[in-house]
N, C-alpha and C positions, 0 to 999 in steps of 0.2 A: 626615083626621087622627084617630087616638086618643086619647082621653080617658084619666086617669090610668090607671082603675079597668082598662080595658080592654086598655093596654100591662100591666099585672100580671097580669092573666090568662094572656095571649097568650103573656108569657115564662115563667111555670109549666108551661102547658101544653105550651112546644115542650119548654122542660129535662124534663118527666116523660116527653113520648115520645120522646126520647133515650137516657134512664136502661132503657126498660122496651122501648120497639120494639110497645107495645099501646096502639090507641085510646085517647086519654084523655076520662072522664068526668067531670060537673061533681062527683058524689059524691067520686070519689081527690080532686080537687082539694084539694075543701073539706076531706076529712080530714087531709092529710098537708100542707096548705100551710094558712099562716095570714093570710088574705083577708080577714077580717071582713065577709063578708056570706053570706047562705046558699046552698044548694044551688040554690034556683030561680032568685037572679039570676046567678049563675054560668051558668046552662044557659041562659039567656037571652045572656048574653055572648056565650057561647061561638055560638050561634046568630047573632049580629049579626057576628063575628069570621067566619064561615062564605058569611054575604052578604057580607063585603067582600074575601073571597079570602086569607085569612090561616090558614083552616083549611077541612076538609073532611071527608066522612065516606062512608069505603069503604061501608057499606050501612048500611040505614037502623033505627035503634036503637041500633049503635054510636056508642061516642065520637068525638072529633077525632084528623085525625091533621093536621100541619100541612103547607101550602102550599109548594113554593119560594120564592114570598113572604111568608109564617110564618117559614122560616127564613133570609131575609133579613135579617127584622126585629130578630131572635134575636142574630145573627152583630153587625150593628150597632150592639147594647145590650152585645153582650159583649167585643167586640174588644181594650177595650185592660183587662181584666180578667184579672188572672194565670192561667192554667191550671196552671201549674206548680210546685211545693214548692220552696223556698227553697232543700230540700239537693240535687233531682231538679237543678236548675241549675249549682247549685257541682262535683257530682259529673260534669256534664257534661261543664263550663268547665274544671277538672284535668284529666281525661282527653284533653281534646285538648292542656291545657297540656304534658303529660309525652310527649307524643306526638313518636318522633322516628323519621319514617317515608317514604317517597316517597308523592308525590299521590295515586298509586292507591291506597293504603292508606288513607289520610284519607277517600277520598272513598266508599270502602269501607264504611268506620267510623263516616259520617253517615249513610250508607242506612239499617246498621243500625241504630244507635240510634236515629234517624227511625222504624224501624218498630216498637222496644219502646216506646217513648214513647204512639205513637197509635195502635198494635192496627190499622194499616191499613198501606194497600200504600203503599210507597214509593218516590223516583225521585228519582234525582239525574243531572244531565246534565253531563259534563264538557265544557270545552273541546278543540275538535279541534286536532291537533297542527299544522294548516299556521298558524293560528294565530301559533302559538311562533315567538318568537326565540333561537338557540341562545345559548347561555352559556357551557357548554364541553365540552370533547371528552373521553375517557377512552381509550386503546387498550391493551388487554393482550391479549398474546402469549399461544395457549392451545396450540398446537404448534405445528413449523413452517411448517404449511399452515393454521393457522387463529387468527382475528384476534376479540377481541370487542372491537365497537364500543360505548362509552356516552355517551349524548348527553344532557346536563344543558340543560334550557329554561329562559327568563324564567317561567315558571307553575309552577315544582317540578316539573318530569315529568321521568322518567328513562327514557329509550327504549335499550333495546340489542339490537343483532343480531350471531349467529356468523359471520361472514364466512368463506370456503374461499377464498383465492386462490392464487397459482403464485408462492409468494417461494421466495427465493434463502435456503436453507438457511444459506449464510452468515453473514447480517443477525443483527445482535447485538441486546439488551434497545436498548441504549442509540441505534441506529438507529431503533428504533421510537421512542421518549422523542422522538427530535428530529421524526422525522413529527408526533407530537401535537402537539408545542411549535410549531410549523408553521401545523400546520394551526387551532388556537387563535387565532393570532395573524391567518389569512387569512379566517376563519369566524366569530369569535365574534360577535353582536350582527346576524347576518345568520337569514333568514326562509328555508322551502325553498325559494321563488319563485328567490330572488336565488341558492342557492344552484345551483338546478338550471341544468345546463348549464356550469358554468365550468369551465375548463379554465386552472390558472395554468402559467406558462412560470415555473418557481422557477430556473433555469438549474445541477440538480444535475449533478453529475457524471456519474453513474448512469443513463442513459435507464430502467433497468427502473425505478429507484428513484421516476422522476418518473412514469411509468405506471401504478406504483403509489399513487400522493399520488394524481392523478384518479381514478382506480376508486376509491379512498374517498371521495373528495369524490360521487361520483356516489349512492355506497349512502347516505351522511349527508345528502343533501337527499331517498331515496328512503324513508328513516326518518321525515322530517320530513314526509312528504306521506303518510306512511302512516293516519294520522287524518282524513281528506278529512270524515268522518261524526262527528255527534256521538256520543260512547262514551255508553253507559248501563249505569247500577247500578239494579238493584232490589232490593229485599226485601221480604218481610211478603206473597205474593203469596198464601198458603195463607189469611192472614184472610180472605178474600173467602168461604172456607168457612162461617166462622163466622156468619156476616151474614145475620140472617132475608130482609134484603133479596133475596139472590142461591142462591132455593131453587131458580134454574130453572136446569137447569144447562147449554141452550143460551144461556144470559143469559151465565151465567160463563166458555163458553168466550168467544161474542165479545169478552169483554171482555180475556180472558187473549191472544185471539190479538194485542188493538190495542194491550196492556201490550208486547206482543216487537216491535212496530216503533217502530223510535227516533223516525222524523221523525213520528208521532202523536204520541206524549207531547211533542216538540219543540211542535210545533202548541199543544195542550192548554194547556202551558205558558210558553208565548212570550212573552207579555206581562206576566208578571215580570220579564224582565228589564230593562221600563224601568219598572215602578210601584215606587214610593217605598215605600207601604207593602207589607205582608206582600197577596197577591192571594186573593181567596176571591171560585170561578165556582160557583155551585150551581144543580145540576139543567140547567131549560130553559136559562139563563144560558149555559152551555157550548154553543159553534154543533156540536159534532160530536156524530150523533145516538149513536155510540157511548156514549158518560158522559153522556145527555139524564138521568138517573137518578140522577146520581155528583155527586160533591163534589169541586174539585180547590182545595187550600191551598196555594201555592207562593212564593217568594220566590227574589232572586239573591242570590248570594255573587262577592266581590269580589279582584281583587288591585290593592292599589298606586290603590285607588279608581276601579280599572275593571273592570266586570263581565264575566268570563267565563266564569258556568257558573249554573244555577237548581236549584232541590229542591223538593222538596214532597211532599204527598200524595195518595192517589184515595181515594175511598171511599164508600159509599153516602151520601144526605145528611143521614141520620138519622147524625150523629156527635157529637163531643164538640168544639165549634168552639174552643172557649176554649182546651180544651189543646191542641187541633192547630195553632192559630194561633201561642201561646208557646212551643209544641217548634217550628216551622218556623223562627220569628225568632232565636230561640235557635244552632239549630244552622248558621243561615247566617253568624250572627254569628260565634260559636266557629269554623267552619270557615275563615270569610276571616280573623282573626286568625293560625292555625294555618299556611294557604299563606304570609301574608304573612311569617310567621318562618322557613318552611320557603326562601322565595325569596330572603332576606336572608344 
């Protein structure tokens, strides 16, 4: 257990090698933090904080730089401490309110600001489309030979594909309208499991006519399975540049190559999607030896109070926890509000 004196040290020390990415010493300490005691029982601290694995020191005459367990301890003390400016939030909170966009835009639009908020790399993981329950159908005539299908989900996604089929130049707007009106009525609230395969016997007049209903029915469950994987959005990948941490830049590609495969950051961040609170893995914490180094801040966002999709951040573990922590809850928050009016 620590003693007062020695949790106020400990959390100076991790926030100044945060700020600065340099060893800290008991002299910065004392100057720039107001500790009331001196120099030498400071560096005694900081030596006892050192025995108990909360700090450590790259070579010897240098300062502390702090532990995984340093920054443990940090992240703990600071969790439910604003990072964020009263307006950085409101200006948020508007923007997604004014927001009137399909999911991929949204989810777009949280990567981003996700990554101007915390100067790190960012990742949001949408929901895969088999997923989805369709909701409804769109079909516009784009020539006579070609059909656009749009397919509106329970999760705000809008999927569409050009279809080329062999219609009867004859077939008017209004033949099309009653296909949609159709197939709405035989599809909507159906999944592509349920939909794949069916074949309805509508007993139209037209055998072409009814040849045509299953070829679309067939492409509209192959739209819907088209998402088997989960999608990903990144941003903010070029910070990693900036980071004293990742001057080695075989360090940087592995990391860039583990950022372009989905089901790792899946991995990575999995277990947001059942933790209540906002998730923070740091360093050895993380089992993949890839991020053994990194910091990952992630949380889930919601529809209809069920979760189907996570965000967060990577970043070396020398970060800024408290804002990373209040822009993640933030923007998971603002996000599930945003689907849920988007799906309404």
């Amino acid at each position: 257990m620590l003693d007062a004196r020695k949790k106020a040290i400990l959390f100076v020390a991790v926030q100044e090698y945060i700020l600065t990415a340099e060893p800290v010493s008991s002299q910065r300490l004392v100057e720039k933090y107001q500790l009331g005691v001196s120099s030498a029982t400071v560096r005694n601290e900081l030596a006892m904080l050192e025995e108990m694995g909360y700090l450590y020191q790259p070579h010897t005459s240098a300062g502390r730089v702090p532990t995984d367990t340093g920054y443990r301890y940090y992240v703990d003390s600071t969790s439910t401490k604003p990072g964020l400016t009263m307006q950085e939030e409101r200006a948020i909170t508007k923007l997604f309110s004014d927001l009137n966009r399909e999911m991929e835009e949204l989810l777009q639009e949280a990567t981003q600001i996700l990554s101007n908020l915390t100067s790190q790399v960012s990742v949001v993981l949408a929901p895969p489309f088999k997923r989805s329950i369709l909701k409804h159908i769109d079909l516009v005539r784009l020539s006579p030979r070609h059909v656009l299908v749009v397919l509106i989900t329970d999760k705000g996604q809008v999927l569409k594909r050009t279809l080329s089929l062999e219609l009867n130049s004859g077939y008017k707007i209004k033949d099309l309208s009653i296909v949609e009106q159709l197939l709405n009525e035989k599809l909507q609230g159906m999944g592509s499991s349920e939909i794949s395969g069916l074949k309805l016997d509508i007993g139209m007049p037209d055998p072409e006519m009814e040849r045509f209903i299953n070829l679309l029915i067939d492409e509209i469950a192959d739209i819907l399975a088209s998402g088997d994987k989960e999608r990903v959005f990144l941003s903010g990948t070029s910070s990693i540049f900036n980071q004293p941490e990742f001057e080695d830049l075989q360090r940087v590609q592995s990391l860039l190559d583990s950022l372009n495969h989905g089901y790792r950051l899946l991995k990575w961040m999995e277990d947001s999607l059942v933790s209540k609170e906002v998730l923070v893995r740091i360093g050895s914490e993380n089992v993949d030896q890839e991020i053994k180094d990194c910091s990952v801040v992630a949380s889930h966002y919601q529809m209809d109070s069920e979760t189907v999709g996570s965000l967060g951040i990577i970043g070396p573990t020398r970060m800024n926890y408290a804002r990373a922590i209040s822009a993640v809850e933030l923007i998971a928050n603002v996000l599930s509000r945003a689907l849920n009016e988007l799906r309404s």
